[in-house]
BAKOLMI-297828 format. One record per residue (C-alpha): residue in three letters; x, y, z. Coordinates in steps of 0.5 Angstrom, whole numbers, padded with zeros to 4 digits, always signed. Layout:
<pts>
AlaXYZ...
</pts>
This chain:
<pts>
Unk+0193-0044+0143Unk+0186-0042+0145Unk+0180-0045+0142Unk+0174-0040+0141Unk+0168-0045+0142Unk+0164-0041+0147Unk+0157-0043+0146Unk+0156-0035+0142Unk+0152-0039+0136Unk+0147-0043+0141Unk+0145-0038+0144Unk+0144-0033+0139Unk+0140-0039+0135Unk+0136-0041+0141Unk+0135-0032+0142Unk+0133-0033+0133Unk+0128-0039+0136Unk+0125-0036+0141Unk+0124-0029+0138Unk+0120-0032+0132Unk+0116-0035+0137Unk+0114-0029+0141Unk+0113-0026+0133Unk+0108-0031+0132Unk+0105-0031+0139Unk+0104-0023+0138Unk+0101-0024+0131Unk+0095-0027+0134Unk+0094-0023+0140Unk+0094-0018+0134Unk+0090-0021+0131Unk+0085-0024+0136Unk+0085-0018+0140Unk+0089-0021+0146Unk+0093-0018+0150Unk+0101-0019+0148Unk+0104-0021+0155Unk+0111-0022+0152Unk+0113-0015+0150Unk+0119-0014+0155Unk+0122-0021+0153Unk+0121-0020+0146Unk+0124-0013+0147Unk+0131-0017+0150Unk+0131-0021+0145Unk+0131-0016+0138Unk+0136-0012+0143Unk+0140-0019+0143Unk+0141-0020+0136Unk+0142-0013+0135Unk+0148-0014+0138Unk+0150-0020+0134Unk+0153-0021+0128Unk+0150-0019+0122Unk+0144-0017+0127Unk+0139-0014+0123Unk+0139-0019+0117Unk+0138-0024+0122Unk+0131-0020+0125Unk+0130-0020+0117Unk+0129-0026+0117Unk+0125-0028+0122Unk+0119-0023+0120Unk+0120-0025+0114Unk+0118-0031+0115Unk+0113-0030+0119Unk+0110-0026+0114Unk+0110-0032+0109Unk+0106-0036+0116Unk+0101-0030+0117Unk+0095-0033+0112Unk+0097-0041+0113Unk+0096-0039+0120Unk+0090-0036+0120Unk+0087-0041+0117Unk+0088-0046+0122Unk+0086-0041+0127Unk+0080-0040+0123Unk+0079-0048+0123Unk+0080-0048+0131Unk+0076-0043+0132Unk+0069-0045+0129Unk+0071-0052+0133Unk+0073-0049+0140Unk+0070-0042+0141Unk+0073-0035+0141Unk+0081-0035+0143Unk+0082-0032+0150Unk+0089-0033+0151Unk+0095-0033+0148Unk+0101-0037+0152Unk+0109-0037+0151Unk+0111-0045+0153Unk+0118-0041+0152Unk+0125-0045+0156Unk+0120-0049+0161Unk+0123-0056+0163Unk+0117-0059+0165Unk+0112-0060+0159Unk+0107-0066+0156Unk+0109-0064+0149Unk+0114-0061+0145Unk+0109-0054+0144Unk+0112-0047+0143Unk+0106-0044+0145Unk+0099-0046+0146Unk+0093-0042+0144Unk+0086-0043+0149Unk+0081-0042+0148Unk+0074-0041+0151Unk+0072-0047+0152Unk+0079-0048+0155Unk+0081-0053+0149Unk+0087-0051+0147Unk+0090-0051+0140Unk+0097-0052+0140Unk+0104-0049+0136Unk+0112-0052+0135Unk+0114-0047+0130Unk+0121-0048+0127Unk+0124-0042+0123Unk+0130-0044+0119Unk+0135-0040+0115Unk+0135-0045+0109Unk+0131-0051+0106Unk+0132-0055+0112Unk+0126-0058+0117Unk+0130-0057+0123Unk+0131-0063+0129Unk+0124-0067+0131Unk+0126-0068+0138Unk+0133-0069+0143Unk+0133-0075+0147Unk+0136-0074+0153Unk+0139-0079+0157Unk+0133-0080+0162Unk+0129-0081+0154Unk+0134-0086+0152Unk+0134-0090+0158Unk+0127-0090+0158Unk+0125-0092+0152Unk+0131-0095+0149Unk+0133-0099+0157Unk+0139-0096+0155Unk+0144-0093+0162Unk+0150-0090+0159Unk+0151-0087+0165Unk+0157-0091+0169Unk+0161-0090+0161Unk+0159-0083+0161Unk+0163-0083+0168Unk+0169-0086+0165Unk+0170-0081+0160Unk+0170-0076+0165Unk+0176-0080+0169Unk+0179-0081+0163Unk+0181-0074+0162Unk+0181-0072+0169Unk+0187-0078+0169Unk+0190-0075+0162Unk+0190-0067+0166Unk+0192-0072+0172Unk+0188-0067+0176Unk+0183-0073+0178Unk+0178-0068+0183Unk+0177-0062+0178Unk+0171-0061+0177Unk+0166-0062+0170Unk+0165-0055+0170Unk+0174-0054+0170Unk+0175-0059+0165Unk+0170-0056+0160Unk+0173-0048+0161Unk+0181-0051+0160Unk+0178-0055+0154Unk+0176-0049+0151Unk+0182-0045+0153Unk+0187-0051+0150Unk+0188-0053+0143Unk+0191-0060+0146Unk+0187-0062+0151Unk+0181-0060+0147Unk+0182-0065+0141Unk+0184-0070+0146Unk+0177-0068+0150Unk+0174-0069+0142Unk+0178-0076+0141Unk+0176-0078+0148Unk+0169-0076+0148Unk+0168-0079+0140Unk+0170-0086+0142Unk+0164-0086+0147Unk+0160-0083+0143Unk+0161-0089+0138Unk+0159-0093+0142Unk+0152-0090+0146Unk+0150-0090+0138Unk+0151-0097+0137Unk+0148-0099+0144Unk+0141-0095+0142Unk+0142-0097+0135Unk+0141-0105+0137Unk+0137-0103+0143Unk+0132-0100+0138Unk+0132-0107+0134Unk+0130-0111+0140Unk+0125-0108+0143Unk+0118-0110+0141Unk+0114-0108+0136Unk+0109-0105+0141Unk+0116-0101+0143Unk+0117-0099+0137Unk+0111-0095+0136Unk+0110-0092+0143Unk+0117-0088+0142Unk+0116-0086+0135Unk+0110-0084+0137Unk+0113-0081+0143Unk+0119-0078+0138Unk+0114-0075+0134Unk+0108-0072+0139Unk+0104-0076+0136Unk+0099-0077+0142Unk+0097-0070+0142Unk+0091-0069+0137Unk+0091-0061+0138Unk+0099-0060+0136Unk+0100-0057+0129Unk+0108-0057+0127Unk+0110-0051+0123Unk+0116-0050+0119Unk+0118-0044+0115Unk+0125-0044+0111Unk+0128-0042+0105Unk+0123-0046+0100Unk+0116-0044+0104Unk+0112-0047+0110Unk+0110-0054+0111Unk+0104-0056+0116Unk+0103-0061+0119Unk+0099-0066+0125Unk+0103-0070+0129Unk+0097-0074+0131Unk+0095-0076+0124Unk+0102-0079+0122Unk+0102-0083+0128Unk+0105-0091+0127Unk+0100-0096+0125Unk+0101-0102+0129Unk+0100-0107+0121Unk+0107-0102+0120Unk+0114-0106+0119Unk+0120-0102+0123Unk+0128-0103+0123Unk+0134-0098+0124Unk+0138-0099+0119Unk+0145-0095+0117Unk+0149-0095+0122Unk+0154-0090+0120Unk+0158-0091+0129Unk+0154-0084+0130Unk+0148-0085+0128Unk+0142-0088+0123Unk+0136-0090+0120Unk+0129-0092+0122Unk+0125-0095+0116Unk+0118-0096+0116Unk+0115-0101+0111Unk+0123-0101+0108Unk+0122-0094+0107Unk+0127-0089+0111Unk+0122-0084+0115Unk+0127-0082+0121Unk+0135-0080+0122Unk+0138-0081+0129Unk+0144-0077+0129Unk+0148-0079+0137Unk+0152-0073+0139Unk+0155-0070+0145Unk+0150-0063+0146Unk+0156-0057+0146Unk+0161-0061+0141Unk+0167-0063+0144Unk+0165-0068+0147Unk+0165-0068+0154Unk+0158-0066+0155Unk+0152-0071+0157Unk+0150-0073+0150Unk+0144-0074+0147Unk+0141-0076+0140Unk+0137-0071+0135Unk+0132-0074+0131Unk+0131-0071+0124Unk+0126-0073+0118Unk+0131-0078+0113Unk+0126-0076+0108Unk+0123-0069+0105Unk+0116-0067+0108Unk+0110-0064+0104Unk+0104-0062+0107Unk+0098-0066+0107
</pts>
C-alpha cells in the first residue's frame, strides 16, 4: 500500500505564509512609495498556489485578510513614522536561516531605526505557532541533549528493515512509499517523542527562575522593542508588542499538564503557554522539535 504523506500541504502553507508576507510588504511599498523588490517572488508564489487545490480561494483568502490589516497597518506605520522618520526601505526576511528575531519583514526607516512585522494569516480562529524550538533551542535553554536517543530511533528502524547502512533519507522515502513500515516508523518515533516531552517538561521545572524568564522571553521575542506581531484570521486582527508582555521577575512560573506530548506553562496559576513536542514531518522519523502556542485567547491591548 503506499501512503501519500509528501509534504504537498507544507509546502502549499508555507507558499500561503509567504505570499501573505510579500502582499503586506507591497502594500506598504505602496503606500509609502517604495520601490516593491519582490515582484518576481511574489509572482512564483500566486502561480504556485494556483496550481494548488482550490487555488483561487486560498489566494482569496489571504487578500482578504490583508484587506482587513490595511487600516490597523497604517496606523502603526503612522506611529513609527512620527517617531523614526520617513520609511526608506522595505525588506523581505523571508526563509533566512540566520535572524535575531522571528520578523517576516523589517520596515527602515531614515534613521536607519527599523520597525519590525511577524504576520500570521490563519484560515480560521486560531493565533498560529509562537515559536518552534529546534533541538539547538532545547539544548540550549532547557540543557536538554537528545541527540544520542535520537540516534537510537534511526538504529531502531534501520535494524527492523535489517538495512543497518541506509541512509536517513532512504528510510523517510520506503516509509512514505510502505504502509508497514510507515506505522512501524510512527510507533518507533512516538515512544521517543514521549520521552523528549517528559525530559523538557522537568528540565523546564528545574531551571532556575531567572531561566525561566529569559526562555520565555526568548520563546516570545520579547527583548525586541520594535517587533509587533500581527495576526489575521476568521475573527479579525490581533496586535501586539512582544516586548511589552515581557515576564516580570516578581511572576511564578510552572509546567504543568503533562499530557506525554506536551504541556503547559502557567504564570501566576494562570495557563499562558502550550508546548506541544512533536516530530517535524509527522511520521516521526524526523528531528523533532516543540511548537509553542498561547493556551489561552489573546486581545489587543
Amino acid at each position: 500500500m503506499v501512503v501519500n504523506m509528501d509534504n504537498r500541504k507544507v509546502k502549499s502553507n508555507r507558499a500561503q505564509a509567504d505570499y501573505f508576507e510579500l502582499l503586506v510588504c507591497q502594500y506598504i511599498c505602496h503606500k509609502h512609495n517604495i520601490r516593491f523588490a519582490y515582484s518576481a517572488n511574489l509572482a512564483k508564489l500566486s502561480n504556485l498556489i494556483l496550481d494548488l487545490p482550490n487555488g483561487k480561494e486560498r489566494l482569496k483568502l489571504q487578500n482578504n485578510n490583508l484587506l482587513k490589516l490595511t487600516s490597523k497597518l497604517d496606523n502603526i506605520l503612522n506611529f513609527e513614522v512620527s517617531r523614526k522618520g520617513k520609511i526608506i526601505d522595505i525588506i523581505w526576511v523571508g526563509r533566512q536561516l540566520i535572524i535575531k528575531t522571528t520578523s517576516d519583514i523589517d520596515v527602515e526607516h531614515v534613521a536607519h531605526e527599523f520597525t519590525k512585522f511577524s504576520v500570521k494569516s490563519i484560515f480560521k480562529t486560531g493565533f498560529g505557532t509562537i515559536k518552534n524550538l529546534g533541538m539547538r533551542s532545547l539544548k540550549k535553554f532547557l540543557g536538554v541533549d537528545f541527540k544520542q536517543q535520537y540516534e537510537k530511533m534511526w538504529e531502531n528502524l534501520k535494524n527492523y528493515l535489517r538495512e543497518t547502512s541506509a541512509s536517513k533519507r532512504y528510510l523517510k522515502n520506503e516509509a512514505l512509499k510502505n504502509d508497514r513500515l510507515f506505522q512501524r516508523a510512527l510507533k518507533n518515533g512516538q515512544i521517543y517523542q514521549k520521552k523528549l516531552n517528559k525530559l523538557c517538561f522537568n528540565a523546564f521545572n528545574n531551571l532556575s527562575h531567572k531561566q525561566k524568564i529569559g526562555f520565555l522571553n526568548f520563546i516570545l521575542d520579547a527583548n525586541d522593542p520594535d517587533l509587533y506581531v500581527i495576526i489575521v484570521n476568521a475573527r479579525g486582527v490581533v496586535i501586539y508588542k512582544p516586548f511589552e508582555k515581557k515576564i516580570n521577575s516578581w511572576q511564578n512560573i510552572k509546567a504543568k499538564d503533562n499530557t506525554g506530548v506536551g504541556y503547559t506553562i502557567y504564570i501566576d496559576d494562570i495557563p499562558t503557554y502550550r508546548f506541544q513536542t512533536n516530530a517535524t514531518n509527522g511520521i516521526g522519523i524526523s528531528p523533532f522539535c516543540q511548537r509553542v502556542f498561547f493556551a489561552e485567547d489573546i486581545q489587543n491591548e
